[in-house]
C-alpha positions in Angstrom: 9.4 14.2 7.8 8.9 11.9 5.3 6.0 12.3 2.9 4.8 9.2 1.2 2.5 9.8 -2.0 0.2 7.3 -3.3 -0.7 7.4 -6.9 -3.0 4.4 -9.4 -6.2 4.5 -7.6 -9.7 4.7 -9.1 -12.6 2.6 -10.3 -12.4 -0.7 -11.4 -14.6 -4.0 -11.9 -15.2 -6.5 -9.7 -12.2 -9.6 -10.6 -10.5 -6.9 -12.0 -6.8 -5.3 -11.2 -5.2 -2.3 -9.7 -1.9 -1.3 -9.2 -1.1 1.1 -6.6 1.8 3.1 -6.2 4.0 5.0 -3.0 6.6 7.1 -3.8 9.2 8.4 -1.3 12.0 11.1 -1.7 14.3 8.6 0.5 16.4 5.7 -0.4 14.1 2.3 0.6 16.7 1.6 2.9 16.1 4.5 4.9 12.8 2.3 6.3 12.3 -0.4 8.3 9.2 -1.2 6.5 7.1 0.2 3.8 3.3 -0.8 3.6 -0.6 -0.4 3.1 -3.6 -0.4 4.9 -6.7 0.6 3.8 -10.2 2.2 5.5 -13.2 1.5 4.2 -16.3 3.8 4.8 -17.7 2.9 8.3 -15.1 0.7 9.0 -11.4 1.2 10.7 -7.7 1.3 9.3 -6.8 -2.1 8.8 -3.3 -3.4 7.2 -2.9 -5.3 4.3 0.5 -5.5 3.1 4.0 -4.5 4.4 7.5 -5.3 2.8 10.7 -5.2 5.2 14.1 -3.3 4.5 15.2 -6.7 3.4 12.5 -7.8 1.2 10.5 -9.9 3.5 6.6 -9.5 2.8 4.0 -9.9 4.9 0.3 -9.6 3.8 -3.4 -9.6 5.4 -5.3 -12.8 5.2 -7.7 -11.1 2.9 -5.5 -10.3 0.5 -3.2 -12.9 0.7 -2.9 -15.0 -2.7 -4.7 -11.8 -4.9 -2.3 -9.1 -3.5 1.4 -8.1 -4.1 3.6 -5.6 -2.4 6.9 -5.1 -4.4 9.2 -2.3 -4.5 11.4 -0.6 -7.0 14.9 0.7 -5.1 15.8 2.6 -8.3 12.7 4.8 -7.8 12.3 5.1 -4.4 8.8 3.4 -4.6 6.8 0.2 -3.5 3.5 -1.2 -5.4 0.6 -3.1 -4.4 -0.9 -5.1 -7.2 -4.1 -6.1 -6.6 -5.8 -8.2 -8.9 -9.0 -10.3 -8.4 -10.8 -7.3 -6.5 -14.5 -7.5 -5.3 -16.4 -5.3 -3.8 -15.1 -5.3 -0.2 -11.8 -4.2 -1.6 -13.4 -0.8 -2.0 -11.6 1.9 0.5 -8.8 4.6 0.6 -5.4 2.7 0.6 -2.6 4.3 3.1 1.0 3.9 2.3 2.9 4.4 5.7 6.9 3.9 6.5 8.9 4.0 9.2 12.1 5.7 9.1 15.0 3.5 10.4 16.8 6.6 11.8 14.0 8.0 14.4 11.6 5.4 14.2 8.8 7.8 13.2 5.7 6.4 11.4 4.8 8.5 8.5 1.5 8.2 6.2 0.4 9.4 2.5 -2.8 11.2 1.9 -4.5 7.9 0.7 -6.0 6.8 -2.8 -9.1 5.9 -3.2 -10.3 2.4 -4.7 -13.6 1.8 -6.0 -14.9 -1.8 -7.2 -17.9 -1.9 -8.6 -20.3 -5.2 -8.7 
């Protein structure tokens, strides 16, 4: 099973940027999809972001226009930059993929983002 690991998290301003990171030990072309969603404390998993095996991104309302989901094919890895965060950015971001060969949904361990007022 697939393992993705989340890295770039921490505490940042409010109108301020992140970048996040998910690294995989696959190809990118192993997955349908690669994406984030986030949970913030009290609240349910919601998505944000995805990007498609063929490029093709997709993003939350909230985020949309402040948010980027990219991805690197040469390092097995796909970024979310986040710039003009407030304060109900704060949560622990999830990285999840599906794997094109069994369909199986597979989630890091989360980073945690913190924007401060």
């Amino acid at each position: 099973q697939v393992q993705p690991v989340e890295s770039g998290g921490g505490l940042v301003q409010a109108g301020g940027s992140l970048r996040l990171s998910c690294a995989v030990s696959e190809s990118l072309f192993s997955f349908n999809f690669m994406g984030w969603y986030r949970q913030a404390p009290g609240k349910q998993r919601e998505y944000v972001a995805r990007i498609l095996s063929d490029g093709m991104t997709n993003y939350a309302d909230s985020v949309k226009g402040r948010f980027t989901i990219s991805r690197d094919i040469a390092k097995n890895t796909v970024s979310l930059q986040m710039n003009s965060l407030n304060t109900e950015d704060t949560a622990v971001y999830y990285c999840n993929v599906q794997s094109r060969r069994t369909g199986q949904i597979s989630w890091g361990q989360g980073t945690q983002v913190t924007v401060a007022s």
